[in-house]
TIKOL-324936 format. One record per residue: residue number from 1; x, y, z of N, C-alpha, C in turn. Coordinates in nm, 4 decimals, padded with zeros to 6 digits. Each point is the difference from the previous one (the first is absolute). Example, Ala and Ser with C-alpha at 12.3 -4.5 7.8 and 13.67 -1.06 7.14 Angstrom:
{1 {01.3190 -00.5690 00.7800} {-00.0890 00.1190 00.0000} {00.0900 00.1200 00.0000}};
{2 {-00.0350 00.1050 -00.0720} {00.0820 00.1190 00.0060} {-00.0770 00.1090 00.0730}};
***
This chain:
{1 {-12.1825 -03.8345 08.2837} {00.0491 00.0342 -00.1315} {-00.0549 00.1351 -00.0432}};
{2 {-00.1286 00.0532 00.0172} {-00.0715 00.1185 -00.0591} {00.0801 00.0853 00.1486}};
{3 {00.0083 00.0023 00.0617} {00.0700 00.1109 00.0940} {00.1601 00.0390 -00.0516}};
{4 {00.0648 -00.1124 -00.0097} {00.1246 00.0072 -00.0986} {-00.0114 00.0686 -00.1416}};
{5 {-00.1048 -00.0355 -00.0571} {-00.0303 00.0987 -00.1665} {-00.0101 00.1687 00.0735}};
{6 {-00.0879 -00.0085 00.0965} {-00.0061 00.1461 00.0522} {00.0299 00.0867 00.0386}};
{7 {00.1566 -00.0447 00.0954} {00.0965 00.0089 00.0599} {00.0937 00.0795 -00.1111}};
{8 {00.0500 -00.1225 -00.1201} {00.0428 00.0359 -00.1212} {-00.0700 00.1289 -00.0745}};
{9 {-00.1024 -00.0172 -00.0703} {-00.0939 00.0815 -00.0197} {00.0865 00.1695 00.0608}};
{10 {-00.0513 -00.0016 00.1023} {00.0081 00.1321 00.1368} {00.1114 00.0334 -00.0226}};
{11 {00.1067 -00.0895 00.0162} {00.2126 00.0393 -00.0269} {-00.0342 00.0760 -00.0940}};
{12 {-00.0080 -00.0883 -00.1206} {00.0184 00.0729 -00.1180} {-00.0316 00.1177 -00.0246}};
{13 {-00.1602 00.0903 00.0570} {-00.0383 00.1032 00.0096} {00.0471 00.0913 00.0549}};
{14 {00.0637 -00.0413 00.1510} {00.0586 00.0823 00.0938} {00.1366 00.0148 -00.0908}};
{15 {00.1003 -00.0497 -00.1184} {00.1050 00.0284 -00.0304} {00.0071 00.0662 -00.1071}};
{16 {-00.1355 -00.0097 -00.0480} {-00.0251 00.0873 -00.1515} {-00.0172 00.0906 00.0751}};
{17 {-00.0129 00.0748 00.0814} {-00.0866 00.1646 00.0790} {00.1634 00.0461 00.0342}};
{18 {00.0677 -00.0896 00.0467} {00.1222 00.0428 00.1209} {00.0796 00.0438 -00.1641}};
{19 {-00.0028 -00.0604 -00.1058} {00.0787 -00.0028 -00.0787} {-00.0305 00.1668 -00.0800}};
{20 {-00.1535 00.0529 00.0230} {-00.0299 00.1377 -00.1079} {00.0207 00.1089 00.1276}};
{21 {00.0019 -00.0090 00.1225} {00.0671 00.0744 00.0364} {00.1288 00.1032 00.0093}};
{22 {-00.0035 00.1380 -00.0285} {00.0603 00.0969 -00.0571} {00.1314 -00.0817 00.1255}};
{23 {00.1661 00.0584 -00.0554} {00.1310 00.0141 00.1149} {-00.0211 00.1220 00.0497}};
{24 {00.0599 -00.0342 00.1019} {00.0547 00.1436 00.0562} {00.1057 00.0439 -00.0998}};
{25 {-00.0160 00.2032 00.0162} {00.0694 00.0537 -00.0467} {00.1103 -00.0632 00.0017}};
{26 {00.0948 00.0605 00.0833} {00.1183 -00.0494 00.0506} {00.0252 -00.0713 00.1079}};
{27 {00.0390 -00.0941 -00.0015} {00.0698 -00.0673 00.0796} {00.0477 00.0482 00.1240}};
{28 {00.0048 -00.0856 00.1040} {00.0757 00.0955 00.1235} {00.1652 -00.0620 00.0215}};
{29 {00.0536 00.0849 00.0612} {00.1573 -00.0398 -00.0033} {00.0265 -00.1115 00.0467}};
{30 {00.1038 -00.0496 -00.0631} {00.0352 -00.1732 -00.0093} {00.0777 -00.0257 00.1165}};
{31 {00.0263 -00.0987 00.0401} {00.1025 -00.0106 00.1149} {00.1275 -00.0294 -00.0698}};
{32 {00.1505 00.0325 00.0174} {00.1126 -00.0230 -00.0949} {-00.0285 -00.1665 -00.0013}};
{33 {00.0827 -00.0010 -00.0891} {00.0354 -00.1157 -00.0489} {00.1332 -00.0957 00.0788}};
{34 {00.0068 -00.1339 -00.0181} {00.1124 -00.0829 00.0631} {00.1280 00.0851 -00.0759}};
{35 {00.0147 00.0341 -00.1216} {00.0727 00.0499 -00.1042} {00.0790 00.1245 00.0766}};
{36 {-00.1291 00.0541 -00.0188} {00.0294 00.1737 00.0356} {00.1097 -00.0034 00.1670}};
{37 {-00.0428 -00.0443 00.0859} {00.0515 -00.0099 00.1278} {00.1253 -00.0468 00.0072}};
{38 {-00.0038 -00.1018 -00.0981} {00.1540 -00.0635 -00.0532} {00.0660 00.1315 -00.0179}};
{39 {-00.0475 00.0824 -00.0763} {00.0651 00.1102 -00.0945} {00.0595 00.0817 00.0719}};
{40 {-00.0747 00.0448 00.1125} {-00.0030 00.0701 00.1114} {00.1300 -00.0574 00.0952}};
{41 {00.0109 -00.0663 -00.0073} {00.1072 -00.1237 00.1211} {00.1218 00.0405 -00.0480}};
{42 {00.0135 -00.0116 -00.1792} {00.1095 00.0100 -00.0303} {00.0577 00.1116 -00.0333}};
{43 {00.0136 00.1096 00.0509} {00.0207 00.1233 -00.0421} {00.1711 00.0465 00.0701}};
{44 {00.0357 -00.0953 00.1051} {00.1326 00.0266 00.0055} {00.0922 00.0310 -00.0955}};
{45 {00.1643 00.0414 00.0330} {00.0479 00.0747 -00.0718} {00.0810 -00.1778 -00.1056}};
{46 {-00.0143 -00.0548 00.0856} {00.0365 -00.1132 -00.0495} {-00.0753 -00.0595 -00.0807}};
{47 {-00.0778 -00.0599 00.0423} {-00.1329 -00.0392 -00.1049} {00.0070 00.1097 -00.1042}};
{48 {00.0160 00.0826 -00.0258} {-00.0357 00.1236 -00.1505} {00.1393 -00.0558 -00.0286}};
{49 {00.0809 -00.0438 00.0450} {00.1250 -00.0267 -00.0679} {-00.0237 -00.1427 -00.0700}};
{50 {-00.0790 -00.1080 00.0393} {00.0218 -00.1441 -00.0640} {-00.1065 00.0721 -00.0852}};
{51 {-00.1054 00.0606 00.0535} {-00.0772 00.0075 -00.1086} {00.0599 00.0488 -00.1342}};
{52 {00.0471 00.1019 00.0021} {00.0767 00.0418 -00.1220} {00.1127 -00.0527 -00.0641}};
{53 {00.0532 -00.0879 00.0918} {00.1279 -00.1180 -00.0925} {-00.1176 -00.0616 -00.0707}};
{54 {-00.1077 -00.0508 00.0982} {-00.0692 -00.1315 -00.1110} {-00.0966 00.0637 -00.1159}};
{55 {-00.0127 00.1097 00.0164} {-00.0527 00.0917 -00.1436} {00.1086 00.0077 -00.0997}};
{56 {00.0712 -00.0102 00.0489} {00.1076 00.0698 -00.0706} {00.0395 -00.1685 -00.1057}};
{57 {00.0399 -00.0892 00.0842} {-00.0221 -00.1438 -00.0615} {-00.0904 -00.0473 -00.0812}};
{58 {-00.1035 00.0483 00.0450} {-00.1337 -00.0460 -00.0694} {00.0157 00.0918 -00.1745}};
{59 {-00.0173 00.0897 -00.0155} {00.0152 00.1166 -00.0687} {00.1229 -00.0789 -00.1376}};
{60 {00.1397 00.0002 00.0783} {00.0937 -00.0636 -00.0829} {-00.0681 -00.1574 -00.0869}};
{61 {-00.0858 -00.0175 00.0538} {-00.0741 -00.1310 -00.1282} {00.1518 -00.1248 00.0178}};
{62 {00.0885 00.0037 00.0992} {00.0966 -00.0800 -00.0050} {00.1518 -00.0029 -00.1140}};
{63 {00.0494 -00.0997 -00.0475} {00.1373 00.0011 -00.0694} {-00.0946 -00.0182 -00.1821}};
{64 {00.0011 00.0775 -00.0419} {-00.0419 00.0010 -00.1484} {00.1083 00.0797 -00.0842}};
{65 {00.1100 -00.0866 -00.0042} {00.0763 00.0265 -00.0759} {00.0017 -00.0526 -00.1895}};
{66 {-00.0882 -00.0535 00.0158} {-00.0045 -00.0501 -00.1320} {-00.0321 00.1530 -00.1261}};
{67 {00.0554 -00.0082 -00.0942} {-00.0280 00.1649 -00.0657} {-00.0644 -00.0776 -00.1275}};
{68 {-00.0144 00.0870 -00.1166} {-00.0304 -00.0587 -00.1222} {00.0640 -00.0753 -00.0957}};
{69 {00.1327 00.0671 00.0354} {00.0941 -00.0842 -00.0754} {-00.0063 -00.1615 00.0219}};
{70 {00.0255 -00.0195 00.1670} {-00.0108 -00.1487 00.0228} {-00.1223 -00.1030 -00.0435}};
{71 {-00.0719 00.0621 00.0001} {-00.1628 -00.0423 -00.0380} {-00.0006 -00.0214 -00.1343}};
{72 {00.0785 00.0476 -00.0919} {-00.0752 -00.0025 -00.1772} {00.1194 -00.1074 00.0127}};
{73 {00.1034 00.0008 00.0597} {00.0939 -00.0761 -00.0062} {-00.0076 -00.1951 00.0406}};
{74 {-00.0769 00.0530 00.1026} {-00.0835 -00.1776 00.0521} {-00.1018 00.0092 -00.1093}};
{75 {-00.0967 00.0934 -00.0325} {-00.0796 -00.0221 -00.1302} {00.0963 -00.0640 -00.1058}};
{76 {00.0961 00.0301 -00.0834} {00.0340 -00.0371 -00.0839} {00.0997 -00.1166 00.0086}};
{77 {-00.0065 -00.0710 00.1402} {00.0769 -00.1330 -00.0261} {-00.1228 -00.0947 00.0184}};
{78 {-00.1224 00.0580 00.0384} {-00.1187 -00.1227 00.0267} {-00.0131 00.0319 -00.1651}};
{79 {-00.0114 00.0644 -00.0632} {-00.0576 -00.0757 -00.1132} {00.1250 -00.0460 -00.1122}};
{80 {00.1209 00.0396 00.0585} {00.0948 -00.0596 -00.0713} {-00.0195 -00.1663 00.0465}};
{81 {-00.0491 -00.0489 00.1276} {00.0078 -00.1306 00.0469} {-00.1424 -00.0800 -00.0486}};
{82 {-00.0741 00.0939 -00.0454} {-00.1603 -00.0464 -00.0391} {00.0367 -00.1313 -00.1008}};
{83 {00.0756 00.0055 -00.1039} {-00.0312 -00.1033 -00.0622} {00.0948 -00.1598 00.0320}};
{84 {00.0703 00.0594 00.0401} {00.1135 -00.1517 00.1062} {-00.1236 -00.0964 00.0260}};
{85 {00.0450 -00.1448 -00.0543} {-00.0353 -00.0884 00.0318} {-00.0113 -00.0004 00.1484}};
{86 {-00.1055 -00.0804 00.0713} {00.0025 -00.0130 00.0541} {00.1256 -00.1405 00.1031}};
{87 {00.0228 -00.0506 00.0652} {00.1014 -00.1032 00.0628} {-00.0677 -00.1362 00.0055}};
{88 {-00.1630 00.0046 00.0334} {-00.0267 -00.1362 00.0123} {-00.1068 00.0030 -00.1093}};
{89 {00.0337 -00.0499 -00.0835} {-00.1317 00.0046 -00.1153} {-00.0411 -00.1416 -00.0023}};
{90 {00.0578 -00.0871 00.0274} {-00.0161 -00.1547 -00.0270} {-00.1363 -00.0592 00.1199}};
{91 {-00.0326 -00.0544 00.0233} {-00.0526 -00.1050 00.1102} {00.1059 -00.1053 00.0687}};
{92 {00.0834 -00.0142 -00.0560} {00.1168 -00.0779 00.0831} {00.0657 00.0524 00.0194}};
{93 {00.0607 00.1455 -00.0266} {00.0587 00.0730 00.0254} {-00.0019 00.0713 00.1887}};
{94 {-00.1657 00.0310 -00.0164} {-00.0638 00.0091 00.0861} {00.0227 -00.0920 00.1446}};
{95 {-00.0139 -00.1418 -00.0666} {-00.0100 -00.1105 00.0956} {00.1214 00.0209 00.0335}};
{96 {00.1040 -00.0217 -00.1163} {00.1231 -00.0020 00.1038} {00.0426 00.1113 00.0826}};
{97 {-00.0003 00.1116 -00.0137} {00.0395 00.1184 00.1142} {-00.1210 -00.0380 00.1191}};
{98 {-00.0946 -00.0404 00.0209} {-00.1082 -00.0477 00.0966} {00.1376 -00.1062 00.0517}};
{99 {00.0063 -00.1182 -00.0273} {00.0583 -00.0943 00.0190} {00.1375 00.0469 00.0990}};
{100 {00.0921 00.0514 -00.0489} {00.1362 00.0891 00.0241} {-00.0893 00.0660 00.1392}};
{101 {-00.0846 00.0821 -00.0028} {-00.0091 00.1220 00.0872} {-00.0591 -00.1464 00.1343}};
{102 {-00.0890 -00.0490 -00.0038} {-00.0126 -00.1139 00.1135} {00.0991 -00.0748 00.0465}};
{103 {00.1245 -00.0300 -00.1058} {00.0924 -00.0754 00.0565} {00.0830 00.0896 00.0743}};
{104 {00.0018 00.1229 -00.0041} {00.1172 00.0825 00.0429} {-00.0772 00.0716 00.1499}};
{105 {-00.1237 00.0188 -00.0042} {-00.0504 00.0840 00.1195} {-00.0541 -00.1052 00.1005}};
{106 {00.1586 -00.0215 00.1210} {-00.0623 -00.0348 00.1438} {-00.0090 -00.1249 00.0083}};
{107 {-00.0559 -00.1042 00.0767} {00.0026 -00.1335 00.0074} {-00.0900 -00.0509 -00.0522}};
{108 {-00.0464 00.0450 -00.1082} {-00.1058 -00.0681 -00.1057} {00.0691 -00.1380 -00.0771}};
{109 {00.0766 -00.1477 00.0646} {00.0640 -00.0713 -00.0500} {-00.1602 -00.1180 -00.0146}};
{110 {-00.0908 00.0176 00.0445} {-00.0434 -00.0982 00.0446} {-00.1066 -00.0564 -00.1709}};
{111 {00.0609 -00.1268 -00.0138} {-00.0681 -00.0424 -00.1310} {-00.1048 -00.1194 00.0307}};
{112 {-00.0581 -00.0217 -00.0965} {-00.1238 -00.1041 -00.0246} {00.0764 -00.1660 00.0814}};
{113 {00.0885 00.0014 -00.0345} {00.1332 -00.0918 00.1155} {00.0397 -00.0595 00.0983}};
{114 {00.0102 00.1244 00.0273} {00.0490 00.0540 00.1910} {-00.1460 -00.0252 00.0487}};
{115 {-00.1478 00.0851 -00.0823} {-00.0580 -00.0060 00.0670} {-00.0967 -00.1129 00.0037}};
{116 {00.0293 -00.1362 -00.0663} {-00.0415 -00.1481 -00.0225} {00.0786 -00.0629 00.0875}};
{117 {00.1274 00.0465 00.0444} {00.0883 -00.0996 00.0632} {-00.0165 -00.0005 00.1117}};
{118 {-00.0804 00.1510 00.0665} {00.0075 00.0509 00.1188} {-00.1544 -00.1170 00.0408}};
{119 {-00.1037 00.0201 -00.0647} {-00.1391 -00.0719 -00.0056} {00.0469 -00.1301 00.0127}};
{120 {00.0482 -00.0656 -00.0507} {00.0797 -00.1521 00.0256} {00.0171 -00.0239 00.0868}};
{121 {00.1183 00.1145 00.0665} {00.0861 -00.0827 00.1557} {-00.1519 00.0343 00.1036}};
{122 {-00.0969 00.1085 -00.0253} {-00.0992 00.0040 00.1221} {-00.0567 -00.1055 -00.0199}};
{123 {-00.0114 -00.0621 -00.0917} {-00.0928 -00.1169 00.0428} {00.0668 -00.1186 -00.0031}};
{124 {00.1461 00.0054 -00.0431} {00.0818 -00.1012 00.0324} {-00.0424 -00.0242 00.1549}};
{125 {00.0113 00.1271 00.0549} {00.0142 -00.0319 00.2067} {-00.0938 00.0117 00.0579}};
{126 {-00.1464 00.0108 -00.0734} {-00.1446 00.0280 00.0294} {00.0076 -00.1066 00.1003}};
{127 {00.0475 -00.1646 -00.0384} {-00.0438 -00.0977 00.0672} {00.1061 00.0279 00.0983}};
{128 {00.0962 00.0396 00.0432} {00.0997 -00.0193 00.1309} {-00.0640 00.0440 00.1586}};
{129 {00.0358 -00.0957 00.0723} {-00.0591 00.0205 00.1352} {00.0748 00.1364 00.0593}};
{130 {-00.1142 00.0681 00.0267} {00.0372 00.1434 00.0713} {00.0937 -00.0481 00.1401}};
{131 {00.0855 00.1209 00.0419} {00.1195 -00.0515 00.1132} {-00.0630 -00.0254 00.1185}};
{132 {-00.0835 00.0961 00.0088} {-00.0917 -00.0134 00.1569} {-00.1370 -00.0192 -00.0322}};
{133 {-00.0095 -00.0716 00.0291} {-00.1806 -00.0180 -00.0941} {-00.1138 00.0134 00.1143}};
{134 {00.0068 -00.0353 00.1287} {-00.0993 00.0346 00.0726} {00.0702 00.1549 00.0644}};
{135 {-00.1537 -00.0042 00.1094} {00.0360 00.1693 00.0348} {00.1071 -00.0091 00.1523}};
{136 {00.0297 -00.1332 00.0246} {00.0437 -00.0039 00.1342} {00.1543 -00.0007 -00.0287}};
{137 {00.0384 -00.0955 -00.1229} {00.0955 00.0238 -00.0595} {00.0464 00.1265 -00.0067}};
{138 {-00.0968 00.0871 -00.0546} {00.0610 00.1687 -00.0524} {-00.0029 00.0886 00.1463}};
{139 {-00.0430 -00.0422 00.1393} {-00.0187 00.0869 00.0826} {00.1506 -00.0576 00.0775}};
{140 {00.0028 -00.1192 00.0019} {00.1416 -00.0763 00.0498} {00.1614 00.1400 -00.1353}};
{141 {-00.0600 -00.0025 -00.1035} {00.1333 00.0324 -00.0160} {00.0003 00.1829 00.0168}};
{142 {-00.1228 00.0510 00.0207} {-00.0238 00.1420 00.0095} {00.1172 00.0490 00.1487}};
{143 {-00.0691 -00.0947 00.0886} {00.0477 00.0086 00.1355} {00.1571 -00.0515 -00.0002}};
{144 {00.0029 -00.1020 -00.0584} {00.1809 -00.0283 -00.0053} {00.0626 00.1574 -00.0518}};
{145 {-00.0787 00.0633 -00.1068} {00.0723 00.0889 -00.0774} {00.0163 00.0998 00.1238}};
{146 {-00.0916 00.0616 00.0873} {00.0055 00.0906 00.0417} {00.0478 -00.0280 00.1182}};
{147 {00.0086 -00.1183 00.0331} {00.1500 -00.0066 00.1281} {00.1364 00.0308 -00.0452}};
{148 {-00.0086 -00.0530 -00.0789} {00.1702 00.0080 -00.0693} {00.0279 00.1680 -00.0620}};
{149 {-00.0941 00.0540 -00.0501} {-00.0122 00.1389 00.0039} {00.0450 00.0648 00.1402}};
{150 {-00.0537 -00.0155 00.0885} {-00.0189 00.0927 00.1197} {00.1460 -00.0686 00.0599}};
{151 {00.0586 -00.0856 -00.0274} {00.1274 -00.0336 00.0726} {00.0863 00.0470 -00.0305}};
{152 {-00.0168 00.0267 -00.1739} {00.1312 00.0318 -00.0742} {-00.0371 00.2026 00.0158}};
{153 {-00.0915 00.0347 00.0690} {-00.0218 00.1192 -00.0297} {00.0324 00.0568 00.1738}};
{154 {00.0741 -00.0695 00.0537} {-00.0183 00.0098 00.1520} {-00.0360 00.0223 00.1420}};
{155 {-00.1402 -00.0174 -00.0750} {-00.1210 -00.0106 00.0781} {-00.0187 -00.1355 00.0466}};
{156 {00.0627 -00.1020 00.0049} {-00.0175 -00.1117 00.0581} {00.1240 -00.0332 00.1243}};
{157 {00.0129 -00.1140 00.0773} {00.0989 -00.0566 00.0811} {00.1107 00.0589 -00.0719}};
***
């Protein structure tokens, strides 16, 4: 443990010293960059050509056709619409467009019902004896299946 304090201790000293040490003036020359070499690559007569369509794209800021006129114009129907009641102010109002929008989207038929009636018949047949109940049974009809397969597929006699 005291060799570890000392160890610590020592770092710390050796990084306070490395740290008041003056830089070098200047720096020595860098090696290019992944960037730069890119830059370099692309200097064909072609490449200066996409390059300058996609400046040229970039620059245009895209379709901004909207002017001032249209703008004070959407301004002045939002606050012509500011005070309009709103459509569902009620709580049953609410419920019922909920109600409507579930009955209408997709096979959402399934009610408290269907899904009691369905719980019923499973355990109506919980008690019914399964068709093949041992495993010799189920290997007898695996193998029937796959003769009659391979005959009708004419791979057999």
């Amino acid at each position: 443990m005291n060799r570890l304090l000392i160890a610590l201790i020592a770092g710390s000293f050796a990084a306070a010293v490395g740290a008041q040490t003056p830089a070098p003036a200047a720096p020595a020359a860098t090696p290019p960059t992944t960037m730069q070499k890119l830059d370099k690559k692309l200097e064909s007569p072609a490449d200066k050509a996409k390059q300058a369509e996609v400046q040229a794209v970039t620059k245009g800021g895209g379709d901004n056709t909207s002017t001032g006129a249209t703008s004070a114009a959407g301004s002045a129907k939002a606050k012509a619409e500011k005070g309009d009641p709103k459509s569902l102010t009620t709580k049953a109002e609410k419920q019922q467009a909920v109600g409507a929008a579930a009955k209408g989207g997709g096979n959402n038929d399934s009610t408290c019902a269907t899904s009691a009636a369905g719980s019923a018949k499973a355990k109506a047949e919980k008690g019914d004896p399964k068709a093949l109940a041992t495993k010799a049974e189920k290997q007898q009809a695996v193998d029937a299946a796959t003769k009659a397969g391979a005959q009708n597929a004419g791979g057999g006699k």
